[in-house]
C-alpha positions as CSV (number, residue, x, y, z in Angstrom):
1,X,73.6,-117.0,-11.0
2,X,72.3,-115.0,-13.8
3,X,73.7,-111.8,-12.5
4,X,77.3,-113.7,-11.8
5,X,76.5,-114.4,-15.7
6,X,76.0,-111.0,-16.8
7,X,79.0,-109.5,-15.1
8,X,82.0,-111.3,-17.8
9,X,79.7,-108.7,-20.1
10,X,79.6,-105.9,-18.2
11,X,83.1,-106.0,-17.9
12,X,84.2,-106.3,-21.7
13,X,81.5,-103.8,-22.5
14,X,83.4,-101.4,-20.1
15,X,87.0,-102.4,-21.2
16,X,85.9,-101.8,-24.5
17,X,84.8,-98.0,-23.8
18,X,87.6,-97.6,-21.3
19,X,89.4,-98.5,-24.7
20,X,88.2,-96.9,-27.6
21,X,87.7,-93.5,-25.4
22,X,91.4,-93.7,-24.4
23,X,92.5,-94.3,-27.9
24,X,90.3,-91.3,-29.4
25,X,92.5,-89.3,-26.7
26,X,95.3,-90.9,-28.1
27,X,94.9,-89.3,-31.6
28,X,93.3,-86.1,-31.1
29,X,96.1,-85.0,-28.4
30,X,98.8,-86.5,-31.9
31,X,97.0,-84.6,-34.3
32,X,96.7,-81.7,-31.8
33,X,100.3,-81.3,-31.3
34,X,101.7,-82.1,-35.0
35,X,99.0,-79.1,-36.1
36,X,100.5,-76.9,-33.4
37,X,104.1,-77.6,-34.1
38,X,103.3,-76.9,-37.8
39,X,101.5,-73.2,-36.4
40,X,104.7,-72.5,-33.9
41,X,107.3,-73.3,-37.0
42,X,105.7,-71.4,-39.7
43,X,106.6,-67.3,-39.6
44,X,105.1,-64.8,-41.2
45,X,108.2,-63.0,-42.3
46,X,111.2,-62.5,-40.9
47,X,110.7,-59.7,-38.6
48,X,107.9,-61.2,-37.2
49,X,110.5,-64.5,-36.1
50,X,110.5,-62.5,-32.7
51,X,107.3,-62.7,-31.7
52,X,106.8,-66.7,-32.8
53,X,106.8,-69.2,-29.8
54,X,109.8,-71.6,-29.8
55,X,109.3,-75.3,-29.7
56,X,111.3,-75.6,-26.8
57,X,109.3,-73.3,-24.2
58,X,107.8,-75.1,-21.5
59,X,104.6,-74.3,-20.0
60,X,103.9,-76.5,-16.6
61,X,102.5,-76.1,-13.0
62,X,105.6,-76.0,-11.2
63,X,107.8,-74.1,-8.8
64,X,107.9,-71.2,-10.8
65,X,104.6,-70.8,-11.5
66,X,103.2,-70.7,-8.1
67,X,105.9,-68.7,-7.0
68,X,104.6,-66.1,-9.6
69,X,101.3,-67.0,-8.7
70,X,101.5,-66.3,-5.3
71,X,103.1,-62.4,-6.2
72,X,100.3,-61.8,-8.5
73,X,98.0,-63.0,-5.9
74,X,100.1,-60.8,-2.8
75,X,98.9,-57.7,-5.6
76,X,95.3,-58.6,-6.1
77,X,94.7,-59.0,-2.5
78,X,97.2,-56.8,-0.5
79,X,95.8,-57.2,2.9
80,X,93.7,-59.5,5.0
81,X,91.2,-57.1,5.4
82,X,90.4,-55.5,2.3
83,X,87.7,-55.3,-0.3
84,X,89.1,-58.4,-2.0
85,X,89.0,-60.2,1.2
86,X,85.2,-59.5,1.7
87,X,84.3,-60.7,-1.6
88,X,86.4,-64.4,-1.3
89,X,84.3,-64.3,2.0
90,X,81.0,-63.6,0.5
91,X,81.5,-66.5,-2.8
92,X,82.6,-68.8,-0.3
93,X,79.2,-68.5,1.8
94,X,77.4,-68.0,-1.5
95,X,78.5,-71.2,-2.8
96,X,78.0,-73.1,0.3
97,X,74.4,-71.5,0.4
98,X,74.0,-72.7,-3.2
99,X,74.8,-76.2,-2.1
100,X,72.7,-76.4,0.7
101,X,70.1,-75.2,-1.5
102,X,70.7,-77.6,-4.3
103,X,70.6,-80.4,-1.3
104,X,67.3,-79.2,-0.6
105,X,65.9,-79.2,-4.0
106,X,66.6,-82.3,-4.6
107,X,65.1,-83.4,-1.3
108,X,62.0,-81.7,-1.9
109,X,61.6,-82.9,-5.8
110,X,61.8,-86.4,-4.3
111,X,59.2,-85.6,-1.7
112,X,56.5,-84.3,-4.9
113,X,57.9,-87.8,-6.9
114,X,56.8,-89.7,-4.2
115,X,53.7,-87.5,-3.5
116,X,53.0,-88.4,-7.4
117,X,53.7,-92.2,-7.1
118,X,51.9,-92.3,-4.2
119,X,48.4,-90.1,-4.9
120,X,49.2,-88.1,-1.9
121,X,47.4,-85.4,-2.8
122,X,47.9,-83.5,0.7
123,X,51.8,-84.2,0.7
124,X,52.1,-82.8,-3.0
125,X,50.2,-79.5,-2.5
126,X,52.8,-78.8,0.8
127,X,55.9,-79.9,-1.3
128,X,54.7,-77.6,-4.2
129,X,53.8,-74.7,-1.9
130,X,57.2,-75.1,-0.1
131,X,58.6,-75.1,-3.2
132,X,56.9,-71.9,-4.0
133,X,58.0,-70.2,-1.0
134,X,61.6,-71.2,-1.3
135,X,61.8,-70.0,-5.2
136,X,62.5,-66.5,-4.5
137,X,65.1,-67.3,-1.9
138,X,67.3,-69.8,-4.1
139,X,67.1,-67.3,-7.2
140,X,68.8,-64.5,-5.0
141,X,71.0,-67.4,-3.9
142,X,71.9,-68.0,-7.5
143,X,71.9,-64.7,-8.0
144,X,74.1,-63.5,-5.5
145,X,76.5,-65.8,-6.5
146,X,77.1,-64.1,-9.9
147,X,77.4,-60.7,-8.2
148,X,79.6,-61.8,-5.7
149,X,81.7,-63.5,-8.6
150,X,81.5,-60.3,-11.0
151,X,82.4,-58.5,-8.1
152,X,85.2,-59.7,-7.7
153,X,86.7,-60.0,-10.9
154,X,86.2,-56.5,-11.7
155,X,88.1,-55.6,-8.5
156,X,90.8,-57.7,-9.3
157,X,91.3,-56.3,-13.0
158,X,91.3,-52.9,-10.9
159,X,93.3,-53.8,-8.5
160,X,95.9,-55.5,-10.9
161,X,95.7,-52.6,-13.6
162,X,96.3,-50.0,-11.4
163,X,99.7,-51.5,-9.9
164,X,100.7,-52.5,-13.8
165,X,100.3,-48.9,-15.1
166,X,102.0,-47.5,-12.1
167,X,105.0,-49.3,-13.3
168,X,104.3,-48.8,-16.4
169,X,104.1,-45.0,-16.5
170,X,107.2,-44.6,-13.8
171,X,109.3,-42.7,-15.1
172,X,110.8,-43.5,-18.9
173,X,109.9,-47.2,-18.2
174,X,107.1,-46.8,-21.0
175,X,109.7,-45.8,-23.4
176,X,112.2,-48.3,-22.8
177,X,109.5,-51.0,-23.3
178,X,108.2,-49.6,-26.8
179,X,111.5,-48.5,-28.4
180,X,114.7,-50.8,-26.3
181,X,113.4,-53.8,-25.2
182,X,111.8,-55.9,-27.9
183,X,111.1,-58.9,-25.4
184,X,107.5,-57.3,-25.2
185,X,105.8,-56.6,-28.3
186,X,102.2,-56.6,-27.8
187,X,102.2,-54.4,-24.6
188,X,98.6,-53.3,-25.2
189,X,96.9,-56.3,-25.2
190,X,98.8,-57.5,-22.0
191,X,97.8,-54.7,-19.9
192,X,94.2,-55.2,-21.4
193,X,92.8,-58.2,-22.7
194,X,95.4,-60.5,-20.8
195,X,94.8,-58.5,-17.3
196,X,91.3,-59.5,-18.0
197,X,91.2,-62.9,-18.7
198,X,93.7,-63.5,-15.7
199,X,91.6,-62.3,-13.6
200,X,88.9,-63.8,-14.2
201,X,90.6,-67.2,-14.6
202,X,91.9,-66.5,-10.8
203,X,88.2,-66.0,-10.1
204,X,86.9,-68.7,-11.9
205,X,89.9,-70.8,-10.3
206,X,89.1,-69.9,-7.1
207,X,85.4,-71.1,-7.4
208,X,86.0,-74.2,-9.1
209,X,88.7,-75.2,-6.5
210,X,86.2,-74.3,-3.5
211,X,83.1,-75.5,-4.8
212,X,84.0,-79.4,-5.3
213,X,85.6,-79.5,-2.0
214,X,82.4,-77.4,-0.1
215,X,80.2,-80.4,-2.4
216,X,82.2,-83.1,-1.4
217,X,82.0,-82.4,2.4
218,X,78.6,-81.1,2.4
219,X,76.8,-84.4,0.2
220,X,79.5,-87.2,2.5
221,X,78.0,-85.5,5.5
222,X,74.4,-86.0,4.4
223,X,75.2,-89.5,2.6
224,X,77.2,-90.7,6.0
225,X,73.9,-90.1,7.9
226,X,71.8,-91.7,5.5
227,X,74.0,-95.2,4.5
228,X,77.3,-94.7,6.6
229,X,80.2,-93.9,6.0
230,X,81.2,-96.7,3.7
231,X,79.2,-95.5,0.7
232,X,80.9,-91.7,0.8
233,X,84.2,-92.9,1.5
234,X,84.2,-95.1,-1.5
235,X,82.7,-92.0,-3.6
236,X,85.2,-89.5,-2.2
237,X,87.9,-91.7,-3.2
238,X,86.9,-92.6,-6.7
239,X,86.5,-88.4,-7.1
240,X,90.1,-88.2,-6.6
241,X,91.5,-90.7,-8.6
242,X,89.4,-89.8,-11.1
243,X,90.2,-85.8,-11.0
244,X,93.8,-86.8,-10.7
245,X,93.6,-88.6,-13.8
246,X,91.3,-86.2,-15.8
247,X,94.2,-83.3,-14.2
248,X,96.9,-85.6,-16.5
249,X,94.6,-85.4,-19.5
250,X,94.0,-82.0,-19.5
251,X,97.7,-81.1,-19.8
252,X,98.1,-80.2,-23.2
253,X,95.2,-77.2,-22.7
254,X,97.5,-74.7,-20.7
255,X,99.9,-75.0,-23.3
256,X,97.6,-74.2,-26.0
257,X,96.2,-71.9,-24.2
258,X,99.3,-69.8,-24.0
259,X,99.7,-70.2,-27.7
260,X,96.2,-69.2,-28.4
261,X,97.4,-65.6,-26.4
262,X,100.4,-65.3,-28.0
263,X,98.2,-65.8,-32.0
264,X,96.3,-63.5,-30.6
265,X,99.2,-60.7,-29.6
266,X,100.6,-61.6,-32.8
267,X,97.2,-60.6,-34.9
268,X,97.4,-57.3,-32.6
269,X,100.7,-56.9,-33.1
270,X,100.3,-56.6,-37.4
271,X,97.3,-54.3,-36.9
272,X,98.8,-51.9,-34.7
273,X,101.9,-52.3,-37.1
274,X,100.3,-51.4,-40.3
275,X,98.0,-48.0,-37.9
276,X,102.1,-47.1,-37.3
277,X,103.6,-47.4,-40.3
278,X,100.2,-46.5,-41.9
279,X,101.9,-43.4,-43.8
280,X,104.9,-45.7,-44.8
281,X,102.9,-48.6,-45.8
282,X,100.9,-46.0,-48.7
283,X,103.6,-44.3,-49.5
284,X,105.6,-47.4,-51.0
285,X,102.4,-49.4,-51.9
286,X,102.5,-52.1,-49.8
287,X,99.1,-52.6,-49.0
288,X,99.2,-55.9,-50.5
289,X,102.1,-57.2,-48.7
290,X,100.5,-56.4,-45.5
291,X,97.0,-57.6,-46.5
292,X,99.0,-61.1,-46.7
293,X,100.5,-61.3,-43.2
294,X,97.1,-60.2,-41.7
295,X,95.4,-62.8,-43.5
296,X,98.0,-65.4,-42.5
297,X,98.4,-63.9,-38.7
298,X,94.7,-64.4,-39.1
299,X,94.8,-67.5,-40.4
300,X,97.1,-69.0,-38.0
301,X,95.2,-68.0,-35.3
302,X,91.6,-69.4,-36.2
303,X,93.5,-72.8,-36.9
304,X,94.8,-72.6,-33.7
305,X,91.4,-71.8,-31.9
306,X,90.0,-74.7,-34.4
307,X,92.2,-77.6,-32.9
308,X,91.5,-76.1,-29.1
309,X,87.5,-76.6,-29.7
310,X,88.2,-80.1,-30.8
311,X,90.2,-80.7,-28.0
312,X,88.1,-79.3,-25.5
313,X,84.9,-81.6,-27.2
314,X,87.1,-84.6,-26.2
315,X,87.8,-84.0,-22.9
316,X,84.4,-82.5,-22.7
317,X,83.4,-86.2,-23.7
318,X,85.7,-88.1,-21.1
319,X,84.9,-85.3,-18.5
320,X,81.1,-86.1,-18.4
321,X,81.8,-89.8,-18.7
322,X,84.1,-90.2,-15.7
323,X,82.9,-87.5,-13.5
324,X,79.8,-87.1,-14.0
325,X,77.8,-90.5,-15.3
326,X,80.3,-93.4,-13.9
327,X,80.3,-91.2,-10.5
């Protein structure tokens, strides 16, 4: 009867969180998106209107974008057997290695508690001598798993920088791009910073979709044989839901995201402008001028990265709350 008691409590304790965590969403994703639309509509000049992001570009995980994804992907790894091949192969058993190791630490931290608890002073010198033995083999373990994951980013960025320039330099293509088309003005930083980060967000991608799923399966398989099924089926379910939901709140990052790159091309693009136009620039004193729309590229783009740390705190916040401490 007193736990019946406490459980009205419980409950309007939890609704109350539930609450007050879904309304702190509420107004940092408001204030998020009036501070961006107030970015995207303000131009530096008018020749710089070009390069601004309209209000109206869309930015979702849809047809289109796995369609793209999957020709990116057909360039990064042309064949079944190929270096890139052998690497996905080796994070995969790295990261299954790394859980199986985790699975044992935690096993054998339990077996020195209960050594502790217990005075066992027999059982705690074996558990810490295991331990001992097994320290060098889960650092290369954890270790390995950062190569592996290096690795393969680096070859990607290879891989992918080597098709891009062939196009690139093929015949009067580079030419066209710099002087005739004006639908790509920061060329420089997308064959270099963006190939980058791309390809390590496919990396990093790739790890975060296989780990959870190796975890999941690995931990059910160990919990089924310890309290049945019941218990992991229940915990596998509330891991989807909850991923599905935390996948809806963590919309408004990939379109930040893209603005954050394009800030960025812009601030690129005035500093390679003013190396051009250098002689220009000195000749009719306009060093001032062009002080002003660095600052206020500048500007723009630390206000920008400003409201993304706030929003990443937030759904930091919710993140750890559902996933990690109500799991």
């Amino acid at each position: 009867m007193a736990g019946m008691s406490k459980l009205p409590a419980i409950y309007r304790h939890g609704f109350v969180l539930a609450t007050s965590m879904a309304v702190s969403y509420w107004m940092t994703v408001k204030w998020l998106r009036q501070r961006s639309k107030q970015l995207l509509e303000k131009d530096i000049n008018s020749s710089m209107k070009s390069h601004v992001t309209k209000k109206n570009q869309s930015v979702a995980v849809d047809k289109r974008f796995f369609r793209n994804l999957i020709a990116l992907l057909k360039i990064l790894v042309p064949k079944i057997f190929c270096g890139e091949s052998l690497f996905l192969a080796l994070v995969a058993a790295s990261l299954i290695a790394r859980t199986y190791a985790d699975v044992w630490m935690i096993k054998n931290s339990t077996s020195v508690e209960s050594a502790i608890i217990g005075r066992n002073v027999p059982l705690f010198k074996e558990n810490l001598a295991r331990f001992a033995y097994a320290m060098p083999l889960i650092a290369f373990v954890n270790n390995a798993l950062r190569y592996t994951l290096e690795e393969l980013k680096l070859r990607f960025r290879k891989r992918l920088s080597l098709y891009l320039y062939d196009q690139y330099l093929k015949g009067f293509t580079y030419y066209q791009v710099n002087t005739l088309d004006s639908r790509i003005n920061n060329i420089d930083q997308l064959l270099t910073q963006d190939v980058e980060k791309f390809c390590s967000s496919v990396a990093d991608l790739y790890t975060n979709i296989s780990k959870p799923f190796l975890d999941i399966i690995i931990y059910a398989r160990k919990l089924s044989g310890s309290i049945g099924p019941g218990g992991p089926s229940l915990l596998v379910l509330y891991l989807v839901c909850s991923g599905l939901v935390l996948t809806r709140l963590r919309r408004p990052i990939g379109r930040m995201t893209v603005a954050e790159q394009q800030f960025e091309g812009e601030f690129r693009y005035v500093n390679s402008r003013l190396i051009t136009n250098c002689e220009e620039i000195a000749f009719y004193n306009g060093s001032r001028r062009e002080k002003m729309i660095i600052r206020d590229g500048f500007e723009r783009l630390i206000k920008h990265l400003r409201s993304l740390i706030i929003f990443r705190l937030v759904m930091g916040c919710i993140d750890s709350v559902v996933a990690k401490y109500m799991s």
